[in-house]
C-alpha positions in Angstrom: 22.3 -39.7 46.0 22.8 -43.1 44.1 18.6 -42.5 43.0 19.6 -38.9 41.8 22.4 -39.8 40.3 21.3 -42.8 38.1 17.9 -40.3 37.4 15.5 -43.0 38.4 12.3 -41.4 39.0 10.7 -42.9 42.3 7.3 -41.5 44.4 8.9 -40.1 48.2 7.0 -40.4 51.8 8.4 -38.5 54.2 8.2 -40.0 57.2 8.6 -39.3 61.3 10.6 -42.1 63.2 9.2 -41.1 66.3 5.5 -41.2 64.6 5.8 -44.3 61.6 2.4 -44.6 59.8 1.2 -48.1 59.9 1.6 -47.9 55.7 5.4 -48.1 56.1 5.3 -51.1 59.3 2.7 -52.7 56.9 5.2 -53.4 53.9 8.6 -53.1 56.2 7.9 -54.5 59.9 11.6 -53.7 60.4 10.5 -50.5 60.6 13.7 -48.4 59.5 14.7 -46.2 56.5 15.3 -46.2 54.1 12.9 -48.5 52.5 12.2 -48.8 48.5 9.2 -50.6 47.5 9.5 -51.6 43.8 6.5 -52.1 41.4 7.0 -56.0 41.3 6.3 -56.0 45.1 9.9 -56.5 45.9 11.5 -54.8 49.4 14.6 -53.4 49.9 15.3 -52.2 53.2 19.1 -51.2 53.1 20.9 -48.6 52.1 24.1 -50.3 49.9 21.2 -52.9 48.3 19.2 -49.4 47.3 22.6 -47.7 46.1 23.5 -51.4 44.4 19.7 -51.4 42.4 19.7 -48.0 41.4 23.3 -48.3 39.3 22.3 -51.4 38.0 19.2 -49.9 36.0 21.2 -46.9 35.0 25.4 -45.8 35.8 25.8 -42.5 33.6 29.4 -42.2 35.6 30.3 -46.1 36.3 30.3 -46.1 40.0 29.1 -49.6 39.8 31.8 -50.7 37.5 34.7 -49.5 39.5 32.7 -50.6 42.5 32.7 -54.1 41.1 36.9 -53.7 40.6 37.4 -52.7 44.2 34.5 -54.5 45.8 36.4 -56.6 48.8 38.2 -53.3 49.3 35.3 -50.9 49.6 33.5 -53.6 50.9 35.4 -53.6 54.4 35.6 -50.2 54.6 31.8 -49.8 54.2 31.4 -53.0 57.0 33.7 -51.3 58.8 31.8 -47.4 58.7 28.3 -49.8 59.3 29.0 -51.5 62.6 32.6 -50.0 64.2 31.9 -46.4 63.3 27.9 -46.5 63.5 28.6 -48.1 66.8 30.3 -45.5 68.3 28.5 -42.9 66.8 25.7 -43.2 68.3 27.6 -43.5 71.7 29.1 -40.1 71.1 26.1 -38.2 69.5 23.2 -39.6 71.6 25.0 -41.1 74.9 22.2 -40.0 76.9 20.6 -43.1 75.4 23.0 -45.4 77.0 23.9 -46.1 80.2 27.5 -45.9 81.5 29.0 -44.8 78.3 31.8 -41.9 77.4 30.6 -39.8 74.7 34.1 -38.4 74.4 36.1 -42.0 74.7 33.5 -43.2 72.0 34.6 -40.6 69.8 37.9 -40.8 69.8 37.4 -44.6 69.6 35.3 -43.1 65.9 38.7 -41.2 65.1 40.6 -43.6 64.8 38.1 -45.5 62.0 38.5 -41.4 60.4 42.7 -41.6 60.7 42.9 -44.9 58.8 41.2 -43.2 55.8 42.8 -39.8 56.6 45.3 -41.2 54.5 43.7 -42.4 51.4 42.0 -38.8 50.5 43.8 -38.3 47.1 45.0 -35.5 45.7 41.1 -35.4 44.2 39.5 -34.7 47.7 38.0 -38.6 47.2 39.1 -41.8 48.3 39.3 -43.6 44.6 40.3 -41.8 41.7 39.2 -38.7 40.1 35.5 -39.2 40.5 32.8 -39.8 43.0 33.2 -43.7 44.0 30.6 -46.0 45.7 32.2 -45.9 48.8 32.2 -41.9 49.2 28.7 -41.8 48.9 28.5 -44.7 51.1 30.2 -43.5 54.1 29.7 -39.5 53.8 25.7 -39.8 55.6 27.9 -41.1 58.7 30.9 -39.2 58.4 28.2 -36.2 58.6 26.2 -37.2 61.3 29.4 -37.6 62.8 30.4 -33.8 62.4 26.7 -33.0 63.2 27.3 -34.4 67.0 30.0 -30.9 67.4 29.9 -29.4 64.6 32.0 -26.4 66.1 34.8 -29.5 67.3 34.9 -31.2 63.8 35.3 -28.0 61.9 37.8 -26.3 64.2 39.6 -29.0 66.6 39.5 -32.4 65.0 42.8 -33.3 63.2 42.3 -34.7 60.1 42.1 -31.8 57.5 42.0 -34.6 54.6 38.5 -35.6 56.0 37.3 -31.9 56.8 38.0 -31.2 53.3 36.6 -33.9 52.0 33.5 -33.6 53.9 32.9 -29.8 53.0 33.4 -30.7 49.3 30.5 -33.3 49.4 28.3 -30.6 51.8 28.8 -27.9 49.0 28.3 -30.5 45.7 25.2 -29.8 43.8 24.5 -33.6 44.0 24.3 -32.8 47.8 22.6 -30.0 47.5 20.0 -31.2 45.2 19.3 -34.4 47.2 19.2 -32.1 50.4 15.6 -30.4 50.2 13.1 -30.5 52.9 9.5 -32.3 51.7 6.3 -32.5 53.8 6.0 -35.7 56.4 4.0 -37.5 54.5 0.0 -38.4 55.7 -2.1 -40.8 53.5 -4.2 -39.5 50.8 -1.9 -36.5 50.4 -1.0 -36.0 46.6 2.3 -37.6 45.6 4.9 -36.5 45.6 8.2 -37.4 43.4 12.1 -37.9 43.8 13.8 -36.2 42.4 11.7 -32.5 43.2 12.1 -31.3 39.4 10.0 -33.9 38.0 
């Protein structure tokens, strides 16, 4: 979304997790997306430090400059969505890949991360102002993985409308949407392919 939005032009592989071609372990032992190799050679291998580069070469709607206002703020609240919330999510949505843990206390544990910002959805649908802010397009890909565990729960039974709403707004965006498409898993040699799809 940040790439999209700051209409940077990048080349996009594809790639299986379960399958991870030796190109991407060769420049990113790590071994994680997303990962952003940049003409100069340089790495970067997380997901705010992506977000961070692409509104510094271009910010047509100054998400980095409000960013920059709020940043020990949004800051703790993106920490907090990165090791709390992640934490628990993947105890709730994959506990069969842990031993002796409660999917359910795990996410109620992950609701009550949701009922602090509950509160701080504006009257915008967003959690700063009156436009899309650095930390709603930080914490949305968990916040939907999140609703992707039960999805028929989060839409239906979870209380905390604010978030639901919130959610659904960003799910039904056109920057969502246009970010969203399915590409090929990428196998060397194949031709190129480029981010965004209209280039």
């Amino acid at each position: 979304m940040a790439i999209y939005t700051s209409q940077i032009t990048c080349e996009l592989r594809e790639v299986l997790l379960r399958n991870k071609p030796k190109e991407m372990i060769d420049i990113s032992p790590k071994g994680t997306v997303p990962v952003l190799l940049l003409d100069d050679g340089t790495m970067i291998e997380e997901s705010i430090d992506i977000m961070k580069w692409s509104f510094s070469l271009n910010d047509p709607l100054l998400i980095l400059e409000e960013y920059q206002e709020k940043k020990n703020e949004m800051d703790h609240l993106i920490q907090l969505f990165d090791s709390s919330f992640k934490n628990y999510l993947d105890r709730y949505k994959y506990s069969n890949r842990y031993e002796n843990e409660d999917p359910i206390g795990n996410r109620d544990l992950a609701i009550e991360i949701l009922d602090k910002i509950e509160g701080q959805i504006n009257n915008h649908n967003l959690l700063y102002g009156d436009r899309f802010s650095f930390v709603d397009m930080a914490i949305l890909p968990f916040i939907r993985q999140f609703r992707i565990a039960d999805t028929d729960w989060f839409d239906n039974d979870m209380a905390l409308p604010k978030i639901q709403q919130w959610l659904n707004q960003f799910l039904n965006s056109d920057l969502y949407l246009a970010v969203m498409n399915k590409y090929k898993v990428w196998e060397n040699n194949d031709p190129v392919v480029y981010f965004p799809k209209s280039v």
